[in-house]
N, C-alpha and C positions, 0 to 999 in steps of 0.2 A: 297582241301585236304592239309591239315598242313606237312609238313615233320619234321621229328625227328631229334634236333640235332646229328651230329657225334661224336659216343665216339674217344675216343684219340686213342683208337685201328685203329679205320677206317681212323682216318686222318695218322697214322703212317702206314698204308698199301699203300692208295694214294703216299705216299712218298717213298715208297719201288716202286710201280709201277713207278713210273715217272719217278725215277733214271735210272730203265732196261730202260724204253723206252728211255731219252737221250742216253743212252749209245749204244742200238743198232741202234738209228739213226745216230751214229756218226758225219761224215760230210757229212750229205745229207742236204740238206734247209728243214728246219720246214715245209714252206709253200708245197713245194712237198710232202712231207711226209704225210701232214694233206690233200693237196686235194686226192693223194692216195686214203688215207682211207676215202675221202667223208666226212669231215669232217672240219672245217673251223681252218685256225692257231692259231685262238686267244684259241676255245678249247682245241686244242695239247698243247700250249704253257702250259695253267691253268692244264690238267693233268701230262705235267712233274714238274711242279712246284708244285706240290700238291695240288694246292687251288682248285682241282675239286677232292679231292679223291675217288669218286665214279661214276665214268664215266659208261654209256648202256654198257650190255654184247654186245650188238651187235657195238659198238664204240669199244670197247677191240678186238675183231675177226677182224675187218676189221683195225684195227692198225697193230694187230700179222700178219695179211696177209701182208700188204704193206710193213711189216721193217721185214720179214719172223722171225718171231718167234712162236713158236708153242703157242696155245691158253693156254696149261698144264701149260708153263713154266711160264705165266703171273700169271695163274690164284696160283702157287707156292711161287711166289712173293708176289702178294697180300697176301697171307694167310701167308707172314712170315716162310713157312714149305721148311727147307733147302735153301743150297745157288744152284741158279740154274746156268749152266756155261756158264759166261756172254760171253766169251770166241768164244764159238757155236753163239753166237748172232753177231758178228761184222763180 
């Protein structure tokens, strides 16, 4: 199965996601944070840095679990709609 390139939209959502995620990780270690969510650092790393902008819903849930941020708020982020209060996140 081929996959569709990213319009600019998608890569500019990835990058909307990444940012909340650094920023509600603050200063926790990457590495903890990614095995948290079951998930390996080098992927947490590529999704704050946007070069994964489209990461599994189910890798988005178990991220919002580990760094407690509600699934809405991400999913707000990604889609650009309002600023969500990064604030509640730290």
């Amino acid at each position: 199965m081929v996959r569709q390139p990213l319009t600019p939209e998608q890569i500019e959502s990835g990058r909307r996601l990444g940012a909340l995620l650094r920023h509600a990780r603050a200063g926790r270690d990457l590495a903890e944070v990614a095995h948290a969510a079951g998930i390996s650092p080098e992927t947490l790393r590529k999704i704050e840095t946007g070069r994964l902008p489209s990461p599994g819903f189910g890798t988005i849930v178990c991220l919002g679990q580990a760094l407690n941020v509600p699934v809405q708020e991400l999913a707000a982020t990604w889609r650009g709609s309002g600023d969500p209060p990064l604030e509640a996140v730290s």
